[in-house]
C-alpha positions as CSV (number, residue, x, y, z in Angstrom):
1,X,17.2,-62.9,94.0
2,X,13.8,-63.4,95.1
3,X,14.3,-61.9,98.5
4,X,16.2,-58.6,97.1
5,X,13.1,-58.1,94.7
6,X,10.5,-58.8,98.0
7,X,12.4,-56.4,100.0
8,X,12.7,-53.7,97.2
9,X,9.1,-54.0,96.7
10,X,8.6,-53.9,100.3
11,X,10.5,-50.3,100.2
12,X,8.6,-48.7,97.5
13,X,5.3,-49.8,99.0
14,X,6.5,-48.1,101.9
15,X,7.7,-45.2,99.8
16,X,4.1,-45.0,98.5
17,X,2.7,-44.8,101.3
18,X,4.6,-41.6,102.5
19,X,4.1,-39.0,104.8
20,X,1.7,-36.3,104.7
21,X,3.9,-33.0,105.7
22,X,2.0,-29.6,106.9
23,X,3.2,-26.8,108.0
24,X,0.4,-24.3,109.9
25,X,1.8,-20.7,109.7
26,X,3.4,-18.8,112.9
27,X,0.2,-16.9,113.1
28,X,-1.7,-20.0,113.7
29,X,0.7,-22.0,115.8
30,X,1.5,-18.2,118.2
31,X,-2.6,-18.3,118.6
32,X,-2.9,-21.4,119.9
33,X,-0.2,-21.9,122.4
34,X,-1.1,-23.1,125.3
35,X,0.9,-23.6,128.4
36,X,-0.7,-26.4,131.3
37,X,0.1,-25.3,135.4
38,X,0.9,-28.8,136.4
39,X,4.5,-29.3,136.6
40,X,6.3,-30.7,133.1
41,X,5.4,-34.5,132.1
42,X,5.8,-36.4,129.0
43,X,2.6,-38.8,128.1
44,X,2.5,-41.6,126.3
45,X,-1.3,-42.6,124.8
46,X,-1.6,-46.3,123.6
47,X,-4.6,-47.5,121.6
48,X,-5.0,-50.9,122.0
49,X,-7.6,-52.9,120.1
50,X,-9.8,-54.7,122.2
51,X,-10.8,-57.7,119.7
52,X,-7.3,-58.7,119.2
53,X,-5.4,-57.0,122.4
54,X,-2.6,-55.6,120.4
55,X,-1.3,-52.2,120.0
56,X,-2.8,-49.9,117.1
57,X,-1.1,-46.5,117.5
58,X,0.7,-44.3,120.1
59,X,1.7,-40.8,120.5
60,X,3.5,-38.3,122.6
61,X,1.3,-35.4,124.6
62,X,4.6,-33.0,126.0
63,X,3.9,-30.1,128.5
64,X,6.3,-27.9,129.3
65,X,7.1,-24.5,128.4
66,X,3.9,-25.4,125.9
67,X,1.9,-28.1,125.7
68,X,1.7,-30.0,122.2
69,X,0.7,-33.7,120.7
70,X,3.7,-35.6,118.5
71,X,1.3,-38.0,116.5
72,X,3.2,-39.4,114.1
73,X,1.5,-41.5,111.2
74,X,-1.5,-39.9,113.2
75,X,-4.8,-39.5,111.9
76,X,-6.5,-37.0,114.2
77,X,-6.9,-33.7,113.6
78,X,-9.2,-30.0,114.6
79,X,-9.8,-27.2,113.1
80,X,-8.9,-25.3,116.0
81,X,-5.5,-27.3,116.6
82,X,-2.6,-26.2,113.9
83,X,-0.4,-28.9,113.0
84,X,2.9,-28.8,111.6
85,X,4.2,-32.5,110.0
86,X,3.2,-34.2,112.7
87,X,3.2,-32.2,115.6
88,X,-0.1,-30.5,117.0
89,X,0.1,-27.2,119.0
90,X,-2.5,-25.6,121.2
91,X,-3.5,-29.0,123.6
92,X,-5.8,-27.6,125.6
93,X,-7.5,-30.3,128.3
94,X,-10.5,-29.9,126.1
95,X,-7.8,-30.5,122.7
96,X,-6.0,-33.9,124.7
97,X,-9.9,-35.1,125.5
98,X,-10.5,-34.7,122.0
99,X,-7.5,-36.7,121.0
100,X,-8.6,-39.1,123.4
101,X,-12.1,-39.5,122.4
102,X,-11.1,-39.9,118.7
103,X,-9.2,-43.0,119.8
104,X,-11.2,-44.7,122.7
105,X,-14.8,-46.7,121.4
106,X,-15.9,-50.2,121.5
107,X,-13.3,-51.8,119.4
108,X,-10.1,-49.7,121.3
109,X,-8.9,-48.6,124.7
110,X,-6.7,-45.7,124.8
111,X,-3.8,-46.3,128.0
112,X,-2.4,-42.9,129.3
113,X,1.2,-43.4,131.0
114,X,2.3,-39.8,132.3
115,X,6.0,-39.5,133.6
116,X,7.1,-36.5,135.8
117,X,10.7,-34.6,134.4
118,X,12.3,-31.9,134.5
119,X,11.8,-28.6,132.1
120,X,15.2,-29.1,130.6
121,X,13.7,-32.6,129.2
122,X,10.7,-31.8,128.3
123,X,12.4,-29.2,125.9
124,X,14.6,-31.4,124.3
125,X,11.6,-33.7,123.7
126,X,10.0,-31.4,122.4
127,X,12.9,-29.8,120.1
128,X,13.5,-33.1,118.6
129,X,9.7,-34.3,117.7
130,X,9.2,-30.4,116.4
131,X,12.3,-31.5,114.4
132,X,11.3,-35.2,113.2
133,X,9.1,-34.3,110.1
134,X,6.5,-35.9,108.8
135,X,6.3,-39.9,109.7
136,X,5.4,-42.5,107.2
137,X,2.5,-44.6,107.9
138,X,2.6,-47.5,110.3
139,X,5.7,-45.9,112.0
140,X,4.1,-44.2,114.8
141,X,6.1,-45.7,117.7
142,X,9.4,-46.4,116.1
143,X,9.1,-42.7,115.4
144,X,8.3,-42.0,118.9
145,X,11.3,-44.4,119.9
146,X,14.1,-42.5,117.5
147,X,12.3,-39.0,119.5
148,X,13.2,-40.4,123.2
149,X,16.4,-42.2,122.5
150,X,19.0,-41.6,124.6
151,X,16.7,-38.5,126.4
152,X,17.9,-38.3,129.9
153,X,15.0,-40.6,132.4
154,X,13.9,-42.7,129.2
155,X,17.3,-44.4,128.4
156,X,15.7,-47.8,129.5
157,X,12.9,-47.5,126.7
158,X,13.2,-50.3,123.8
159,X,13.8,-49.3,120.0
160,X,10.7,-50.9,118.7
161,X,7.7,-50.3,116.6
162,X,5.6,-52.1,118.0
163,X,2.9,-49.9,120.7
164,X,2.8,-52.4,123.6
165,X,6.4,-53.2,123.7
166,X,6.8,-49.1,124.2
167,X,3.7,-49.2,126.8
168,X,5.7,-52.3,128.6
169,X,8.6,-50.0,128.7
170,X,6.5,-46.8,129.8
171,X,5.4,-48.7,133.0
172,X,8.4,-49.1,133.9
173,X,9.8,-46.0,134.5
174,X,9.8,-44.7,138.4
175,X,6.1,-42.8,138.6
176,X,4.7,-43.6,136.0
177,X,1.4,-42.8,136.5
178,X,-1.2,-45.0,134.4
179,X,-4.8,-44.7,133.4
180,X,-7.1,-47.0,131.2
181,X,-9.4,-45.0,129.1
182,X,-12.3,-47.2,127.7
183,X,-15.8,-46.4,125.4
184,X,-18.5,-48.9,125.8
185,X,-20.5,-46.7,122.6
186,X,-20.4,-47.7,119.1
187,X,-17.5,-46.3,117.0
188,X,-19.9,-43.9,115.0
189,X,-21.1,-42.3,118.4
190,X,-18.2,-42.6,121.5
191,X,-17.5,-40.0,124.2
192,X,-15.4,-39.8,126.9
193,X,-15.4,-42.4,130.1
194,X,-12.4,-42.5,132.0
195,X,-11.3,-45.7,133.9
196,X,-8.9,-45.3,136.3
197,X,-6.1,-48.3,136.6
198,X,-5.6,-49.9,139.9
199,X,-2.1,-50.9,140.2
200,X,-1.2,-47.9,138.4
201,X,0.8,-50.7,136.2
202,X,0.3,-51.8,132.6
203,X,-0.6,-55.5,132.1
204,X,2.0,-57.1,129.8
């Protein structure tokens, strides 16, 4: 009995904790399209906590016929950026180094994994975190997970929700390509500084 009233209370705290939906109007979200040259790639970003070396968040940067940020359970956000649940539109290279720079300071690395596919992927990516709603918090990479299941190229990826199993299974894939991005300022003051890995492999 005592387990079915844990696990009940379990589910409302994680009821109460809920997601936070928005919904930025067609004006807004037309305005700040923005489309990247560089051939179509899905990105993976995983913060990892430098104290404790475990994963903190992840999210989804997907450039193809646009370019836009899936952060579920997310935090970040700009003025200039329109977001719909959890989706961000209008990632500019100066919008992605944003979202970086939020993440990356003392206390957190932020690991980039970027994987070369096809437009037809990127779309359907794309199609199904547009359609994912709102995430809960705490539920950023299981959300990311249920988004790539089954997606042609990312079959192999585990069901998880834990960051670093995902980042295991992002460098992985054939060309990967990896970067560590670190920030040796204090977390009230950090900017950019972009380490670049040298196996072009993710430690486990």
């Amino acid at each position: 009995m005592l387990r079915v009233v844990t696990a009940f209370a379990a589910l409302l705290v994680l009821t109460a904790c809920g997601a936070e939906p928005k919904w930025a109007s067609e004006e807004a979200v037309s305005a700040a399209r923005y489309v990247d040259p560089a051939p179509s790639s899905v990105t993976l970003y995983t913060v990892i906590n430098k104290r404790s070396g475990e994963g903190a968040h992840a999210g989804l940067l997907i450039s193809g016929s646009e370019r836009i940020m899936f952060d579920p359970a997310g935090s970040w956000n700009h003025p200039k950026v329109p977001e719909r649940n959890d989706v961000h539109f209008g990632m500019t290279p100066r919008m992605v180094n944003f979202y970086i720079d939020y993440h990356a300071r003392e206390t957190f690395d932020v690991v980039e994994q970027t994987v070369l596919v096809p437009p037809e992927v990127t779309e359907l990516v794309m199609q199904r975190a547009m359609a994912y709603g709102a995430a809960p918090k705490a539920t950023c990479t299981i959300s990311i997970s249920r988004v790539l299941q089954g997606v042609p190229g990312f079959e192999s990826l585990p069901m998880t929700w834990f960051p670093k199993k995902m980042m295991r299974g992002f460098a992985a894939l054939p060309g990967v390509r990896t970067r560590t991005i670190t920030d040796t300022d204090a977390d009230k003051n950090h900017g950019v500084l972009l380490v670049q890995a040298t196996d072009g492999r993710v430690s486990p």
